[in-house]
C-alpha positions in Angstrom: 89.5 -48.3 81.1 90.5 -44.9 80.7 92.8 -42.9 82.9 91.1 -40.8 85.2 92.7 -38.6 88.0 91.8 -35.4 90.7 94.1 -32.7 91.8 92.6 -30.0 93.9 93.3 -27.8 96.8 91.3 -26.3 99.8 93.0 -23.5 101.8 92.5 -24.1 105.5 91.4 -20.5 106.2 90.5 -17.4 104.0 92.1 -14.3 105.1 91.3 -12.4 102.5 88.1 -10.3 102.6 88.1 -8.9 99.0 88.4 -12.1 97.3 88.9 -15.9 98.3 90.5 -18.7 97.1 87.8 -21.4 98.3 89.4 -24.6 96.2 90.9 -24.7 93.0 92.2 -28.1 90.6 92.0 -29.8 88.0 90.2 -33.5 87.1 89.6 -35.9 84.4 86.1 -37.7 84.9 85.3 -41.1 84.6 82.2 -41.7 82.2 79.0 -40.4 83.9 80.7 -39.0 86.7 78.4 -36.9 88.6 78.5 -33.7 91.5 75.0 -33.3 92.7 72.2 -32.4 93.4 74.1 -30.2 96.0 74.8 -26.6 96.8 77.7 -24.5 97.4 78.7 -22.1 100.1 80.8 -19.7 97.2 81.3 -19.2 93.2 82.4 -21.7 91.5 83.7 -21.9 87.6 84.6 -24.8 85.8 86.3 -24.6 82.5 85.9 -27.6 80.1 89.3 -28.4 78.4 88.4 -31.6 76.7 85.5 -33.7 76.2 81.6 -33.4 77.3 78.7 -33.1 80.2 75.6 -31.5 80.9 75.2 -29.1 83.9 71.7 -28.8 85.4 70.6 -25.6 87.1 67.3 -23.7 87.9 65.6 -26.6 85.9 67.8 -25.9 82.6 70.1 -28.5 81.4 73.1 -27.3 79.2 74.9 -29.7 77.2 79.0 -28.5 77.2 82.1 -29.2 76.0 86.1 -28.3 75.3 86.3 -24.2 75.5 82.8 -23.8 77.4 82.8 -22.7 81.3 79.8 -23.1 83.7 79.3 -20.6 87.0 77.9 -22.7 90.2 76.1 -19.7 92.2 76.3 -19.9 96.1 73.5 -21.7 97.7 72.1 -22.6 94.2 70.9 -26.3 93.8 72.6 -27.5 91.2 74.1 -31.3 89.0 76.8 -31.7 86.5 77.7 -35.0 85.1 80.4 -36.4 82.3 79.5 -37.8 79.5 79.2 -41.7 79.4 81.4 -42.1 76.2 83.6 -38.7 76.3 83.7 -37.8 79.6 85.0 -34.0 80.6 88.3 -32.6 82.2 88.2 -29.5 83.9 89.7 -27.0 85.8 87.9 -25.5 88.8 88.4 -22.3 90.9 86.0 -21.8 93.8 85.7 -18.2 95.2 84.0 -15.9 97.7 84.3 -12.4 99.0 82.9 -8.9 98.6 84.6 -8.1 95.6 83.3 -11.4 93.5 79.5 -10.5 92.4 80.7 -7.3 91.2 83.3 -8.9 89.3 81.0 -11.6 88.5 78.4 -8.8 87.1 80.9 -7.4 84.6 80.9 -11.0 82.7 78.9 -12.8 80.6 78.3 -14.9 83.4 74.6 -14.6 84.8 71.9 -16.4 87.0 69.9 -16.7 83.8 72.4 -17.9 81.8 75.7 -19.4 84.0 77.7 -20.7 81.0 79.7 -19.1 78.6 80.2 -21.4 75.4 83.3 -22.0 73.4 85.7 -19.3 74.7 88.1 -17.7 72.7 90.6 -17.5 75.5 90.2 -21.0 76.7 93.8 -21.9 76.7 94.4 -19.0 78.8 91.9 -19.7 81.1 93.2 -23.2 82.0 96.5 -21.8 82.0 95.4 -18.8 85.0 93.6 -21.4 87.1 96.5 -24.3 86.8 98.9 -20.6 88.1 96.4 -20.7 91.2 96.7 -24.1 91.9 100.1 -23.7 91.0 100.5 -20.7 94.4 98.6 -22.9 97.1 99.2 -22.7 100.9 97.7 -22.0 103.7 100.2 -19.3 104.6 99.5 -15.5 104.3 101.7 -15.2 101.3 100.2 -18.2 99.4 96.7 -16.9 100.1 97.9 -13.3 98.6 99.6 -15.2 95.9 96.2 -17.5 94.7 94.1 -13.9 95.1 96.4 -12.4 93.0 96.1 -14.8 90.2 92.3 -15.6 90.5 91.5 -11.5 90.1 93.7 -12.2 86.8 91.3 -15.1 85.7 88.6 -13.6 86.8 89.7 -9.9 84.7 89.7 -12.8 81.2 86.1 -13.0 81.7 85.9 -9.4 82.0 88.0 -8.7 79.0 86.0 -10.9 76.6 82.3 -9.8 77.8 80.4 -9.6 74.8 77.6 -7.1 75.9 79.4 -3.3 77.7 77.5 -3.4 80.9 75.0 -0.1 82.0 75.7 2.6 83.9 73.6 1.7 86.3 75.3 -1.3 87.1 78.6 0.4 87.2 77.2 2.4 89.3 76.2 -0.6 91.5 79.6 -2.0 91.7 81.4 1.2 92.2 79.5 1.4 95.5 79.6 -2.0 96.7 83.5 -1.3 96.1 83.2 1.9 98.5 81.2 0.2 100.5 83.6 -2.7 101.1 86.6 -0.4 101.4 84.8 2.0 104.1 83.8 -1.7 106.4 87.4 -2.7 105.8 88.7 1.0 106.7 86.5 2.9 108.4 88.8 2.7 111.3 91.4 5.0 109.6 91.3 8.4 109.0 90.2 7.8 105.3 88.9 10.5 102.8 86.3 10.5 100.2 89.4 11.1 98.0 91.1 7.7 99.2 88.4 5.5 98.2 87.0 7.0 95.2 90.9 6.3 93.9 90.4 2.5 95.4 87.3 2.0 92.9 88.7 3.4 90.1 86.4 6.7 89.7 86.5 10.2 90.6 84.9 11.5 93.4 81.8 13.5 91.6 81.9 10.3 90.1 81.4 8.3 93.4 78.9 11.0 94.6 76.9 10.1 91.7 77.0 6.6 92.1 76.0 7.1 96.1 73.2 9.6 95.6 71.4 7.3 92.3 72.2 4.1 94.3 71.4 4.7 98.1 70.2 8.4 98.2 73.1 9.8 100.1 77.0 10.8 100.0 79.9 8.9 100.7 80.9 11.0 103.2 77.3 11.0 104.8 77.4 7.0 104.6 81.1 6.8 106.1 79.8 8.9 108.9 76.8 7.0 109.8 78.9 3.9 109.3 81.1 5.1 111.8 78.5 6.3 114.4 77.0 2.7 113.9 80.1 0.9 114.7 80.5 3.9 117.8 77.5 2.9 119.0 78.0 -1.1 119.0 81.4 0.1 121.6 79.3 2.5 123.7 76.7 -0.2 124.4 79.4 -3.4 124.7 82.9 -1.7 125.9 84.1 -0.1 128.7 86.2 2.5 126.3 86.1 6.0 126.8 84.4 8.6 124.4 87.7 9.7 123.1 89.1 6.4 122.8 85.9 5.2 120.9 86.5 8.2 118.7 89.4 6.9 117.8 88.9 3.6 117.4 85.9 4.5 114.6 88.5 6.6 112.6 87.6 10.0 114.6 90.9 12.2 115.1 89.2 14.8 116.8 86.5 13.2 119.9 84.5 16.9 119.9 83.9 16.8 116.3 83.0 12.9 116.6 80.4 13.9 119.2 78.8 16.7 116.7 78.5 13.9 114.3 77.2 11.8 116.8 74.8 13.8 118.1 73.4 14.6 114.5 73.0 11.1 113.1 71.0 9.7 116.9 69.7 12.7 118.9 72.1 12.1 121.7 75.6 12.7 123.0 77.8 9.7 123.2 78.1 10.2 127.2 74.2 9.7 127.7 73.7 6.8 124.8 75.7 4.8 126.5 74.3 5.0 130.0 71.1 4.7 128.0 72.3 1.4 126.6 74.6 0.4 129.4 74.6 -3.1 130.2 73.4 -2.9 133.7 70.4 -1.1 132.9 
């Protein structure tokens, strides 16, 4: 009988917010070994290094082999099984975060089609997801390190899309980028400079991409960000006004109560008796 062996690792927390390492490792299959049916929590993408299988999603069946890779989606039922006489080896990374469907988006990877057949850059591939397996730990620096190198796997599949993506969806991941940057920020005294230069674009550039996408500026969405966390502290926290200021990337507590007042109708002083927990 042949050989067949597993090597995989799970972190035991993910503390990064961007982009996870959820599992990632390697596995030779014994003939008509099968995952499934089952779901996942996170992305998933298997790369096929040698022999055969079939993966079974949204009621499509796609035969693979060596140099093809195949996308689990989260929460998507899926199966994949080895072939009876050549059975597959692959190499798995499993991922999550804010930054992975817009990653995702920029691939040939899709919900229609989830597989990517014989891959130019398969070697490479394997040889990225074996450097994250490589990095594992569940300290700080292990989790940065496995990041690191799973952005570089994922930027492969980026690299050899086949079809430019639209504007429009650039313009769809350029501000789910802001909008993860201002959730992870917003505490700071940021500028619509700072996180245009963390997506990538300029900042008419990032206006644009607001106004077509969610009919508004960045700077009016960071504001009413802001307020919205203000308000979550005014109704459950015992902070003062300035210090609330503060603590939702306000330097200056007047101007905070301007916005304040603009975005709900009401001074910060008289929302929060409004909303005070003994009333």
């Amino acid at each position: 009988m042949e050989d067949t062996f597993k090597n995989n690792f799970k972190p035991r927390d993910k503390q990064m917010m961007s982009l996870s390492v959820y599992n990632v490792g390697f596995q030779k299959c014994g003939p008509g070994y099968q995952w499934g049916p089952g779901v996942r929590d996170h992305y998933l993408i298997h790369h096929i290094v040698s022999g055969k299988g079939c993966y079974e999603v949204n009621h499509r069946v796609y035969e693979l082999k060596a140099g093809d890779s195949f996308l689990v989606y989260p929460l998507v039922p899926v199966v994949y099984r080895a072939d009876g006489a050549e059975p597959w080896e692959y190499y798995w990374v499993g991922f999550s975060g804010t930054d992975a469907a817009t990653i995702l988006r920029s691939t040939d990877f899709s919900e229609e089609t989830p597989v990517i057949h014989q891959a130019g850059y398969s070697d490479q591939i394997r040889r990225q997801i074996l450097h994250i397996y490589e990095a594992r730990g569940n300290d700080l620096e292990h989790s940065v390190e496995m990041t690191g190198r799973l952005y570089t796997t994922l930027s492969l599949f980026i690299k050899y899309c086949s079809q430019p993506k639209k504007r429009e969806d650039s313009y769809q991941s350029y501000v789910q980028r802001a909008v993860a940057y201002i959730a992870s920020h917003y505490s700071y005294p940021i500028t619509i400079e700072e996180i245009a230069s963390y997506v990538g674009i300029s900042r008419s550039h990032l206006f644009r991409a607001f106004q077509t996408r969610l009919s508004m500026s960045p700077k009016e969405y960071l504001s009413a960000y802001r307020i919205r966390q203000a308000c979550s502290l005014l109704k459950d926290s015992d902070l003062s006004v300035t210090a609330i200021a503060r603590s939702v990337g306000f330097e200056n507590s007047l101007y905070f109560s301007r916005v304040f007042h603009k975005i709900t109708g009401a001074a910060p002083t008289d929302y929060a008796r409004a909303h005070s927990r003994g009333e």
